[in-house]
N, C-alpha and C positions, 0 to 999 in steps of 0.2 A: 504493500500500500504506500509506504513512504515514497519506493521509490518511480512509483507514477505520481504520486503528488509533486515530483522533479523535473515533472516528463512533459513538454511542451504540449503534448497531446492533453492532456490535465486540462489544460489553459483553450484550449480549440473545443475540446469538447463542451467546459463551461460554458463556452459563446456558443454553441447552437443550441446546447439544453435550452440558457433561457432564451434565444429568439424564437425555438419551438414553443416552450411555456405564454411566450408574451402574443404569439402569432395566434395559437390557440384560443386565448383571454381575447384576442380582436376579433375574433369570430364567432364567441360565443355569448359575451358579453352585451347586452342591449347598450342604445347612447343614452346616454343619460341625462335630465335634463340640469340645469338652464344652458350652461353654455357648450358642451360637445356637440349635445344635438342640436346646438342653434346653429353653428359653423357646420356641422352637417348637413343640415337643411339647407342654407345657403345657398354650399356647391349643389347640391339639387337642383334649386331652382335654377341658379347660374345655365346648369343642361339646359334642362325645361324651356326654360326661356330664351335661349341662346345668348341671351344678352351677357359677353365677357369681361364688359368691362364695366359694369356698376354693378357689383357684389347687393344684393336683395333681400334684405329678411324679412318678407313676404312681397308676394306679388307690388309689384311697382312700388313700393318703398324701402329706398337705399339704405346701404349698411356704412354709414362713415367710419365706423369705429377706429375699420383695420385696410389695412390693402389687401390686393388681392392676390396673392402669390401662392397663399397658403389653399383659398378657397379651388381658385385653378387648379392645382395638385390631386385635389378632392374630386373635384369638377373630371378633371382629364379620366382619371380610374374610373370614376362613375361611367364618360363615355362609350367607356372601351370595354369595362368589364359588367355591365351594371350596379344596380343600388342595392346595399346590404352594407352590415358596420363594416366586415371584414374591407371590404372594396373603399369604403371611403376615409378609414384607419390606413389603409395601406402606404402611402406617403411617407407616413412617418414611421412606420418601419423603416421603410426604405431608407429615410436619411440616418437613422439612428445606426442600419447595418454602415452605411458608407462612413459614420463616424468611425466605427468600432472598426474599418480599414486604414481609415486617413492616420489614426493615431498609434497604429501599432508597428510603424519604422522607429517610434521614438524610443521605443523597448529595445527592439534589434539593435538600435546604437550601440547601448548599453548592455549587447550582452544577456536579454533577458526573454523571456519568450514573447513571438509575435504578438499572441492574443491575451498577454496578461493586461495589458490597460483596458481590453476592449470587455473584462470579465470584471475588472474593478468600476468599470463604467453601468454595468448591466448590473452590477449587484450595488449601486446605489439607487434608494427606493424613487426618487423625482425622476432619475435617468430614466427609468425602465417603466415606468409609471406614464411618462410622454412617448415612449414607443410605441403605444398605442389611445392615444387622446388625441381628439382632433382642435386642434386649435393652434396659435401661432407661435408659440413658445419654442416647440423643436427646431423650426423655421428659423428663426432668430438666432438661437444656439448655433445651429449648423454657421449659418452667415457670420456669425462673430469667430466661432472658431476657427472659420476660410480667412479670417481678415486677420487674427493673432496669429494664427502657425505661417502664413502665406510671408508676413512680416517676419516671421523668425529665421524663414529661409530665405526671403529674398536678403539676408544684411551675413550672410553666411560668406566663405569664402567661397570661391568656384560655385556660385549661386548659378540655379537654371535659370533664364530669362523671365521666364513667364510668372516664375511666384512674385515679381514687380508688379505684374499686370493683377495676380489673381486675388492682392488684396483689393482692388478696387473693383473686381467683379465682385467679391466677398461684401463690400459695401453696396452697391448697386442691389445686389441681394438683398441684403439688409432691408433695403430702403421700400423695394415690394412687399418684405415680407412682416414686418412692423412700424418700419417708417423711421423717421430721422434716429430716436435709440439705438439704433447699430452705430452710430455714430458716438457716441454719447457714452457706449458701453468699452467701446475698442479704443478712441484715439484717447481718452487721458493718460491709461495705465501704458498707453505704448509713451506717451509724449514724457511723462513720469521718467519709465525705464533708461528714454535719450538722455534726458537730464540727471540721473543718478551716474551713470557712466561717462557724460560730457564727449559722447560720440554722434552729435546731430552732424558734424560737416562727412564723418563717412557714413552717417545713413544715407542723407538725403543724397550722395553720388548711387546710390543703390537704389533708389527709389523712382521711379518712374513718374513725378509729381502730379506733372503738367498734363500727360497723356493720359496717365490714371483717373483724375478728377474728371477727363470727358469720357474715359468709360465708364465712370461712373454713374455719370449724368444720362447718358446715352442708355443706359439699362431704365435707372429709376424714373428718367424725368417726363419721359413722354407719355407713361400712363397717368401721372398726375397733372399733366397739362388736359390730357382728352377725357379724365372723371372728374375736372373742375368743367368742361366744356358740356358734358352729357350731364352734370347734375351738381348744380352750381349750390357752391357754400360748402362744398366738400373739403376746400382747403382749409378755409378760415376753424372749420370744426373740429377737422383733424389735426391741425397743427396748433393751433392756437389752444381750443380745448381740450384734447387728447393729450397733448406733451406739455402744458402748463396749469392749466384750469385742473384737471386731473390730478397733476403732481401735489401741487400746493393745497388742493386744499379739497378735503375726503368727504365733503359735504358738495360738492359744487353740482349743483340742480341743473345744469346745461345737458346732462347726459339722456342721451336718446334712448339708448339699449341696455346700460346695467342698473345698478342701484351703488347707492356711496357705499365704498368696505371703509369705514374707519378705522381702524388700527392703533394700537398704542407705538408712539416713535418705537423706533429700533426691532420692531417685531421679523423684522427680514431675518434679524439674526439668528433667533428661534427658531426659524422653519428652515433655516441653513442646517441648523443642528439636529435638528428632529429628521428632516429628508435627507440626510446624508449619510444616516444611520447604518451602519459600523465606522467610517470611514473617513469623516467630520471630526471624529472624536479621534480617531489615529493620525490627522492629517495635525491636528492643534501638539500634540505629545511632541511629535516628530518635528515640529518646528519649535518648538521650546529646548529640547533637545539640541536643536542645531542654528540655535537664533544666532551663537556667533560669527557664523561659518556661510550665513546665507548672502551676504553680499560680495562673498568670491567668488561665487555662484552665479556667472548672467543670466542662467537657463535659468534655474533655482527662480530667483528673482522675479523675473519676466512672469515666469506661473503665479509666485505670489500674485505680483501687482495685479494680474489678470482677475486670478481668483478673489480678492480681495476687492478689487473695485466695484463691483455690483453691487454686494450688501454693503458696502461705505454709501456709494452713492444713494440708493434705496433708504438710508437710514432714516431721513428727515423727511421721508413721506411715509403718510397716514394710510392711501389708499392705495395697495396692495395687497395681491394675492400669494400662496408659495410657491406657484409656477415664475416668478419672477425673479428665482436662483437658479433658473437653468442653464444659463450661457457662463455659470459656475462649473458649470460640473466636470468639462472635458479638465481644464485646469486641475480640478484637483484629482481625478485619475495620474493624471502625467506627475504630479506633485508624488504621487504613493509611488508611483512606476519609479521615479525616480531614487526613492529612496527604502527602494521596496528592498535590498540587502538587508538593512539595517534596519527591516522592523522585526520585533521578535514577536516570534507564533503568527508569520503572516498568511500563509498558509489556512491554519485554525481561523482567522479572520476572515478568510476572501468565503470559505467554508460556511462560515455563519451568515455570511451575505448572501449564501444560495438561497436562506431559507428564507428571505421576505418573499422572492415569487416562487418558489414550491408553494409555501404557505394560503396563498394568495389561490393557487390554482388547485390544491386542493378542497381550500374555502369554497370556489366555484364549482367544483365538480361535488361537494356534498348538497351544494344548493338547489342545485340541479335535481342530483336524487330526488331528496327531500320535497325537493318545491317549495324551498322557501327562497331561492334566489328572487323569485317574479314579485314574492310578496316585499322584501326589502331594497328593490330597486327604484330610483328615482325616475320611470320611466311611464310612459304610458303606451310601451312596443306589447305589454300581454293584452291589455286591454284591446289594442288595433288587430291583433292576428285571428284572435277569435269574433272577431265584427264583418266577416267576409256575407254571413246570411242577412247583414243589415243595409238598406241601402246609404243611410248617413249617420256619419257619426258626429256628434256635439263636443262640446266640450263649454264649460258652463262659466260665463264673464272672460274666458279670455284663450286663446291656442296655446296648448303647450307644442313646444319647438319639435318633442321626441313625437308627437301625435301628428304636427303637418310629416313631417319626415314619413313615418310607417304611414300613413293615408296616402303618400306621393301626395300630397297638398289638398287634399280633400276635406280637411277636419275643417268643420266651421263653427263659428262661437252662439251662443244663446246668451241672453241677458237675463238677470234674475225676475224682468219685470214680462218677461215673453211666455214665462212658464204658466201661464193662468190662461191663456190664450193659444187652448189648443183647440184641433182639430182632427174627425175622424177621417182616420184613412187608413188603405191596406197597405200601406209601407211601413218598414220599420224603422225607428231610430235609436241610435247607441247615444247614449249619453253617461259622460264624464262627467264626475262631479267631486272635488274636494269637500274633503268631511267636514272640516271647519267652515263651509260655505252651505254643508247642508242644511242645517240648521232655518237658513235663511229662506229656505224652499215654502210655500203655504203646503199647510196643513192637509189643502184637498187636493193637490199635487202628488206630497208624499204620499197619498193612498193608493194613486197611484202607479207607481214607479215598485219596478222590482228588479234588486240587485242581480247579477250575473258574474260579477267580476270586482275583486278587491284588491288594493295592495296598504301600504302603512299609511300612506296620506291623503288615498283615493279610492273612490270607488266608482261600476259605472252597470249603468240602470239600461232597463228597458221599458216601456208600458205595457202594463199587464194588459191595455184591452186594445193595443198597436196602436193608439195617439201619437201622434206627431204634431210639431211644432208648427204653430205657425209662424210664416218670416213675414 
């Protein structure tokens, strides 16, 4: 046993266990609501509609939030393979496997096996956790990590040409795929790193400046010139309120699509330490360990500043989520890679990280049994699968995201005051209704309505005598 725990196969094998485990979990897993299956929906409609370039959540009303890089990814799989989770998770699979490549010459450097960063990447629970969630987080990650390692090799000696160019595609990226924060998250801690070592005259001979800024521009700028042109106020909303209104202040009422997360300051730091779990905690050891020794280190360093600037900068805003340590995470792999000799019982550690997704996947396969997966999900995909004998389904004051998705866009809403104002007919309707909204229903309604379908915070009705809504 020890001596396959030595054995670079050890390290390869743990990479396909869990992209099997996490490839699985994206197949079997419902979306979940509010925001997976809203960005799932999206790329939906985006098909449906054909319309590529104003991202939609719902018919003819635009989604400013985010760009569209992430939705397109969606969009394209959906094209080409159809609509199910598996198909519109797949994306980010995909980038996660390409990470779990890009990162593992850095091992070889040094001597260590190909696929050990790409196993300490997978057994951090946010890593592997976005391997299969749809939303722009991976996106960004990838973009940031094209635009730090691209930087680390173009200022190399005997540099290949193109890592000049492929930070500014890495930024261009960025820029579809969250918006100006690709900027925000990569140029300080690079600009930091010139100024600790006072080698900005041999970077910038290494750097492609002038050419780069207009590949840059050349990726990102022309879809934001033609979704201010197709649907005006997209900039002012995005940029203005998204990247300031937003930052500063976790109350700000301008927001179209979420609700304020208020936060106590510094709470980034917490969810660094909780989602990072085993590896957070050996990454902090290991640099206290070696605090005197880290600025002989440029590589060293470089990872800090990298991995460190996120929740620095995140510190002083309120509204944030823990998906906002992701472009954390390659950094602190290479951080462990790097000093992966010298942690003792590292092994025993990489070991105990297999077991958030075993765990995870065994969770899911008892729920399954069971059948209590459908009742603790935040979805309304059980409700929709068995609604095929109905000809509409409701959903009661408002659409939930995971309902237009499983309806292909069919779910439509009732209002509390429509429910008295029925009519006989021979069709049938599904209706969704939150249980804290039941309440609200009259009395000679509730009689009635007869359950067919539950979960923790929902349940959905039929008419016992095939009543249907009037619209």
């Amino acid at each position: 046993m020890k001596r396959y725990l030595n054995s670079p196969s050890f390290y390869g094998f743990g990479v396909v266990m869990l992209l099997i485990i996490r490839g699985f979990l994206n197949a079997v897993l419902p979306l979940m609501d509010k925001t997976e299956a809203r960005y799932a929906e999206i790329a939906r409609i985006m098909v449906e509609t054909g319309n590529w370039v104003t991202p939609q959540i719902d018919y003819d009303i635009p989604f400013w939030a985010k760009p569209p890089l992430s939705t397109w990814l969606s969009a394209l799989c959906i094209k080409v393979f159809g609509v199910n989770e598996f198909v519109v998770r797949l994306p980010y699979l995909l980038l996660v496997i390409m990470l779990v490549f890009f990162v593992g010459k850095y091992a070889k450097r040094a001597y260590l096996p190909f696929f050990l960063p790409g196993c300490v990447l997978l057994t951090i629970p946010e890593f592997i956790i976005h391997a299969g969630v749809v939303s722009t987080d991976t996106v960004l990650a990838f973009s940031v990590t094209m635009v730090m390692l691209s930087f680390w090799e173009a200022i190399q000696e005997n540099a290949k040409k193109y890592w000049k160019y492929l930070i500014f595609v890495g930024l261009g990226i960025g820029l579809l795929a969250k918006g100006p924060i690709v900027g925000i998250l990569t140029l300080p801690p690079i600009v930091i790193w010139i100024l600790v070592y006072r080698n900005h005259k041999e970077v910038f001979k290494k750097i492609a400046l002038v050419s780069g800024i207009l590949i840059m521009l050349l990726i990102g700028f022309p879809w934001y010139l033609i979704a201010e042109l197709y649907s005006p106020g997209f900039i002012d909303y995005f940029i203005v309120g998204e990247h300031f209104k937003r930052f500063f202040d976790a109350t700000w009422v301008g927001d179209k699509y979420g609700f304020p997360k208020s936060q106590p300051y510094g709470i980034i730091w917490v969810f660094l330490l909780l989602f990072t779990i085993p590896w957070g905690g050996v990454l902090i050891l290991k640099f206290w360990q070696k605090r005197k020794e880290v600025l002989k280190n440029k590589w060293v360093t470089f990872l800090l500043l990298w991995f460190l600037w996120t929740p620095i900068f995140f510190t002083i805003s309120k509204s944030l989520i823990h998906p906002y340590i992701m472009p954390a995470m390659v950094p602190l792999a290479l951080l462990i890679t790097n000093w992966w000799k010298n942690i003792s019982f590292s092994k025993n550690i990489l070991q105990i990280g297999y077991l958030v997704p075993i765990i995870a996947l065994f969770a899911c396969l008892y729920g399954l049994v069971t059948k209590q997966l459908p009742y603790y999900m935040n979805t309304d995909k059980y409700f929709i699968e068995k609604s095929s004998s109905y000809d509409t389904v409701y959903h009661l004051n408002y659409k939930s995201y995971s309902g237009q998705f499983y309806t292909r866009g069919k779910m439509k809403v009732i209002g509390l005051k429509k429910i008295g104002l029925l009519s006989s007919s021979n069709k049938k309707a599904l209706i969704i209704i939150p249980d804290k909204d039941f309440i609200k229903i009259p009395q000679n309604v509730i009689s009635k309505l007869q359950k067919v379908n539950s979960n923790y915070k929902k349940s959905a009705y039929i008419f016992k005598d095939e009543f249907l809504f009037s619209k």
